[in-house]
C-alpha atoms as a printed R data frame, in Angstrom:
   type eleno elety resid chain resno       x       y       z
1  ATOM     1    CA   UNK     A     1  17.590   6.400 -11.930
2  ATOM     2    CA   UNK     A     2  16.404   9.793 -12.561
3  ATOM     3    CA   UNK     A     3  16.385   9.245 -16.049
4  ATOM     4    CA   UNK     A     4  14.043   6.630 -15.782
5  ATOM     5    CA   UNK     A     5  11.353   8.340 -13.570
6  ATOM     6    CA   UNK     A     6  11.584  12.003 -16.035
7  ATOM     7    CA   UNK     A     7  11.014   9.874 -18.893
8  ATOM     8    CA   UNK     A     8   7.599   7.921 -17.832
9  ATOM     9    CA   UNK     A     9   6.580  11.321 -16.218
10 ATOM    10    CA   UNK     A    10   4.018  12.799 -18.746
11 ATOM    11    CA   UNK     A    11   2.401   9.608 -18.816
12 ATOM    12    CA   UNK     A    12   1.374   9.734 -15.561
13 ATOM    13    CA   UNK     A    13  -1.612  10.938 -14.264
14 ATOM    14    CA   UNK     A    14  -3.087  11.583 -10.498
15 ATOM    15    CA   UNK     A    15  -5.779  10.264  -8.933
16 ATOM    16    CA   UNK     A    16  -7.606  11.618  -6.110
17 ATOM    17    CA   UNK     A    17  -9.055   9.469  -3.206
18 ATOM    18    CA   UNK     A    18 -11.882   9.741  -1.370
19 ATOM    19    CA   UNK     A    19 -12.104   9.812   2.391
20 ATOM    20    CA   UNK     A    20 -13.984   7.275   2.512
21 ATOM    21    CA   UNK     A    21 -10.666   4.646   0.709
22 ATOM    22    CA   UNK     A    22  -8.245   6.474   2.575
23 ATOM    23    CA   UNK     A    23 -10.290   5.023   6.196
24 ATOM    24    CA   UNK     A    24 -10.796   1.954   4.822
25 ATOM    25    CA   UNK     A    25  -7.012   1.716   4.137
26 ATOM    26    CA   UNK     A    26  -5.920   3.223   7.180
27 ATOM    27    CA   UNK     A    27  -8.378   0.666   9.167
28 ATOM    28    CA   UNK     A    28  -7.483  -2.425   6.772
29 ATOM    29    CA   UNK     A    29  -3.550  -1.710   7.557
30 ATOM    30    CA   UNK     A    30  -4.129  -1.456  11.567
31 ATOM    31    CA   UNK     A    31  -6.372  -4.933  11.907
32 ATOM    32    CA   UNK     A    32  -3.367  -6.621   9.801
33 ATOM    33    CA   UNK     A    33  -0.233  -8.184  11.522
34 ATOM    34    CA   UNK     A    34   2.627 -10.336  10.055
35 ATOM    35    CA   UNK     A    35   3.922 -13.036  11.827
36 ATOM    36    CA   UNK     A    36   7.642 -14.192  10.897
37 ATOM    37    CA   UNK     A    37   8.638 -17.396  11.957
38 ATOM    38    CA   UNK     A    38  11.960 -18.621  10.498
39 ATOM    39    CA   UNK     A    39  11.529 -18.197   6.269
40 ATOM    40    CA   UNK     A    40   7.789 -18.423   7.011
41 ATOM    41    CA   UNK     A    41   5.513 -15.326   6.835
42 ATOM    42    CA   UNK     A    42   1.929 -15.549   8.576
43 ATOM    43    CA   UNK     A    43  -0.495 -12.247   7.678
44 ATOM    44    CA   UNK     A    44  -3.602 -12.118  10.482
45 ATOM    45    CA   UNK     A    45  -6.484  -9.940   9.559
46 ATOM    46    CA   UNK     A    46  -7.893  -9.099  13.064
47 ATOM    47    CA   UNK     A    47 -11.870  -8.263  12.850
């Protein structure tokens, strides 16, 4: 597995976020909750 992540390394590049994403994400994965009911899966976005 290593070999695969060195190899696709250089082609890589970073990307900085601003504050204002990284709220939005942090606020976005709070409101939602996943409801599991047998082999069902129910996602709820709470406003």
């Amino acid at each position: 597995m290593e070999k695969i992540y060195s190899e696709h390394q250089k082609e890589c590049t970073l990307v900085r976020s601003g504050a204002d994403t990284v709220r939005f994400l942090l606020n976005f994965s709070r409101s939602l909750h996943v409801i599991e009911y047998k082999d069902l899966k129910f996602e709820n976005i709470l406003n």
